[in-house]
C-alpha positions in Angstrom: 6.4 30.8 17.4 8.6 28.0 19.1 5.6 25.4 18.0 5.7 26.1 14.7 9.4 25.9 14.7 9.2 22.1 16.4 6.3 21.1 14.3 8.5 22.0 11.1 11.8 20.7 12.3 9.2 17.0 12.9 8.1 17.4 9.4 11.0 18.0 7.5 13.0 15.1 9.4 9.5 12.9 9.0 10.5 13.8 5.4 13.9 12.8 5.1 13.2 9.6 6.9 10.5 8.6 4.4 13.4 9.9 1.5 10.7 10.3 -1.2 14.0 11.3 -3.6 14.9 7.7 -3.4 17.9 8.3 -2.3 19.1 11.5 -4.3 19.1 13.8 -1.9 21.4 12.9 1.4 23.2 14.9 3.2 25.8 12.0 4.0 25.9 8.7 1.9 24.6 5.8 3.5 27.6 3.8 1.8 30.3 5.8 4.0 31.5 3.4 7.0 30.0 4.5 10.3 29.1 8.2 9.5 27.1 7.0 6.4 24.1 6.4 9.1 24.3 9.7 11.0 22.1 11.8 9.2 19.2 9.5 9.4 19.5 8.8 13.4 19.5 12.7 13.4 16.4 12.8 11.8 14.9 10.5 13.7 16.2 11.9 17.1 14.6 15.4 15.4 11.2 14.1 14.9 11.5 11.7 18.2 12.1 15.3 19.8 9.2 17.3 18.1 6.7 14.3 19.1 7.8 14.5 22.8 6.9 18.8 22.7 4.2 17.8 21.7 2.8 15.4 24.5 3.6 12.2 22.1 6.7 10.5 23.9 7.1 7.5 22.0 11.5 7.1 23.5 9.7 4.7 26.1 7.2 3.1 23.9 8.9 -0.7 24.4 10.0 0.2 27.9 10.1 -2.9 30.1 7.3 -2.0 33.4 8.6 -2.7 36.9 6.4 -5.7 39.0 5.8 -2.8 41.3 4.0 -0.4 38.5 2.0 -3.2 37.1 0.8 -4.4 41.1 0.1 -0.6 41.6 -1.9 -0.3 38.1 -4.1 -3.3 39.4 
């Protein structure tokens, strides 16, 4: 029950980020100083969330390696 839960919360905030309404739909106004943004990182936090429960951790995709990993991969 809890995956299906994730896997929906990742699909509807995949959803919202892709805004096929064009804009219509929002739950804050991207023309509102500061807060205007907040919905969207919450979406993407949302799906970044539902990828990671599902083994897909993509947070440290553009994480700078250590020397020490890269010697120890070699």
């Amino acid at each position: 029950m809890k995956s299906i839960v994730v896997a929906l919360v990742g699909c509807v905030s995949l959803v919202y980020l892709i805004n096929p309404s064009a804009g219509i739909i929002e739950i804050l106004p991207d023309n509102l100083p500061v807060v205007g943004n907040l919905d969207e990182a919450t979406a993407a936090a949302l799906l970044l969330s539902s990828l990671r429960y599902f083994g897909l951790d993509l947070a440290n995709l553009f994480k700078k390696e250590d020397k020490k990993d890269i010697l120890k991969k070699s």
